[in-house]
C-alpha positions as CSV (number, residue, x, y, z in Angstrom):
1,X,-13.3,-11.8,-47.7
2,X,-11.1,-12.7,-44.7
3,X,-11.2,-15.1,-42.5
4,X,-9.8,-16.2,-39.3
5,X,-9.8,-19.5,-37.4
6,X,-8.7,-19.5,-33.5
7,X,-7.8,-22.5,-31.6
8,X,-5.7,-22.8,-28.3
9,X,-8.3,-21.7,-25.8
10,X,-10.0,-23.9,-22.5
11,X,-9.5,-24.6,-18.8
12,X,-6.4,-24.1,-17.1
13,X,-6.1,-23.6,-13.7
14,X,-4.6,-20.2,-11.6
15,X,-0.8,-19.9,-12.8
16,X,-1.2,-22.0,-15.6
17,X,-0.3,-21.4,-19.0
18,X,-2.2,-21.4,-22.3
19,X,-1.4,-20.3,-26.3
20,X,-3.5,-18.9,-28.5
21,X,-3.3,-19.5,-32.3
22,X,-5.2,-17.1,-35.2
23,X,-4.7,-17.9,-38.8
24,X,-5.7,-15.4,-41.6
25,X,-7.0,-16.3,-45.0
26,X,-7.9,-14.2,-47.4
27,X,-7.2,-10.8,-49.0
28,X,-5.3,-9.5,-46.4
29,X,-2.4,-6.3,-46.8
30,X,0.7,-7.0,-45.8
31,X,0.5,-4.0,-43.7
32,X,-1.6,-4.7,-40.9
33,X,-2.3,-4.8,-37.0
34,X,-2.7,-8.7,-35.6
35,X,-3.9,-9.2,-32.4
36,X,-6.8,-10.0,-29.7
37,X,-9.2,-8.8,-27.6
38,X,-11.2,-10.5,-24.8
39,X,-15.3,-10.0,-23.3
40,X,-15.9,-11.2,-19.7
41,X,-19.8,-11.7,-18.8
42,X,-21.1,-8.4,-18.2
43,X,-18.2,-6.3,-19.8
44,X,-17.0,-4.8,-22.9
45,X,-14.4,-5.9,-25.1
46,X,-11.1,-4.6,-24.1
47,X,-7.8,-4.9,-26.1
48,X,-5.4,-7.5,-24.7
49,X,-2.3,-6.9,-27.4
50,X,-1.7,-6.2,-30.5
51,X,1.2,-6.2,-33.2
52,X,1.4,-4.6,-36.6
53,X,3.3,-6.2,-39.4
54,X,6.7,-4.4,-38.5
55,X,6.5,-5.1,-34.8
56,X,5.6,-2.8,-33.1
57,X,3.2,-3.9,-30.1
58,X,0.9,-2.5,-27.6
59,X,0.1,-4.3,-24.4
60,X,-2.9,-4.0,-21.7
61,X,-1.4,-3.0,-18.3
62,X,-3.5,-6.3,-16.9
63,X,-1.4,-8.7,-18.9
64,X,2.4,-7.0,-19.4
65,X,4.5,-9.3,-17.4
66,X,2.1,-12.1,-18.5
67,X,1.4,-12.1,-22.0
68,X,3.2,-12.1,-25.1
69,X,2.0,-11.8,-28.7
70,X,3.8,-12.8,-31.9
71,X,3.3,-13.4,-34.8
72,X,4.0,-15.0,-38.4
73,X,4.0,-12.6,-41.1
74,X,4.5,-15.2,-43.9
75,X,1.7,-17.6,-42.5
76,X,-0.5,-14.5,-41.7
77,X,-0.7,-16.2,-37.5
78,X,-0.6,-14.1,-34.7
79,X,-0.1,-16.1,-31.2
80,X,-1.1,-15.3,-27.5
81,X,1.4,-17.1,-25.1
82,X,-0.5,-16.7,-21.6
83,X,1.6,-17.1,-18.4
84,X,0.4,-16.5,-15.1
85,X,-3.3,-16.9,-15.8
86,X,-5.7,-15.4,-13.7
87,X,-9.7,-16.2,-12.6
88,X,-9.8,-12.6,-14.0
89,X,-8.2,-13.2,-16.9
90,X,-11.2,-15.8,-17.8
91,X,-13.0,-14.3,-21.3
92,X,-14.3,-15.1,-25.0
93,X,-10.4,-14.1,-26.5
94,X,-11.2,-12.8,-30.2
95,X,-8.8,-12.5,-32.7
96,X,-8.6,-8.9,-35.2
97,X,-7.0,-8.4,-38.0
98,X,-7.5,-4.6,-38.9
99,X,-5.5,-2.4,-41.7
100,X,-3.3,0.2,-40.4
101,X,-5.3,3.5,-40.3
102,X,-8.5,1.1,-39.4
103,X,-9.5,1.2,-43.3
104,X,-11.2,-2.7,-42.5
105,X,-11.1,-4.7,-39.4
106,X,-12.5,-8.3,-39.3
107,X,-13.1,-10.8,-35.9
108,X,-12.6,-13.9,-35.2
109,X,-15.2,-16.1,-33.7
110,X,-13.8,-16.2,-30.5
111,X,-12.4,-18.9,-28.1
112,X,-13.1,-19.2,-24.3
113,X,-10.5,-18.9,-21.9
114,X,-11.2,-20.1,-18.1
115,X,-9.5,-19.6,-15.3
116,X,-10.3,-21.7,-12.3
117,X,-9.3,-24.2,-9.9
């Protein structure tokens, strides 16, 4: 079973900055895809950004510029540094850890970002 614990989220005004933290435990390949996703009221989840274990990284359009995601291969963390926040950028940010051809994927319980003055 894997697990994963988030921390870093909360209330940060437009421009401000936050950084997301996700530690995996468990039985987890060292070939994998880190990263996170978000859910605003109303919408779908949507990808944010992701990494796999040699990485390589994908990036929504919304955040390049903005985000950055990195991770710790030998602590199993992936990381969210958020510049530039957004009102729309204001979400439940959930962490994935998923094998490379999808095999498994497991979520994290999710964190809540706001954006607001």
């Amino acid at each position: 079973q894997v697990q994963l614990v988030e921390s870093g989220g909360g209330l940060v005004q437009p421009g401000g900055s936050l950084r997301l933290s996700c530690a995996a435990s468990g039985s987890i390949f060292s070939s994998n895809i880190m990263g996170w996703y978000r859910q605003a009221p109303g919408k779908q989840r949507e990808l944010v950004a992701t990494m796999t274990s040699a990485g390589t990284t994908n990036n929504a359009d919304s955040v390049k510029g903005r985000f950055t995601i990195s991770r710790d291969n030998a602590k199993n963390t992936v990381y969210l540094q958020m510049n530039s926040l957004k009102p729309e950028d204001t979400a439940v940010y959930y962490c994935n850890v998923a094998g490379i051809f999808r095999e498994y994927t497991y979520w994290g319980q999710g964190t809540q970002v706001t954006v607001s003055s």
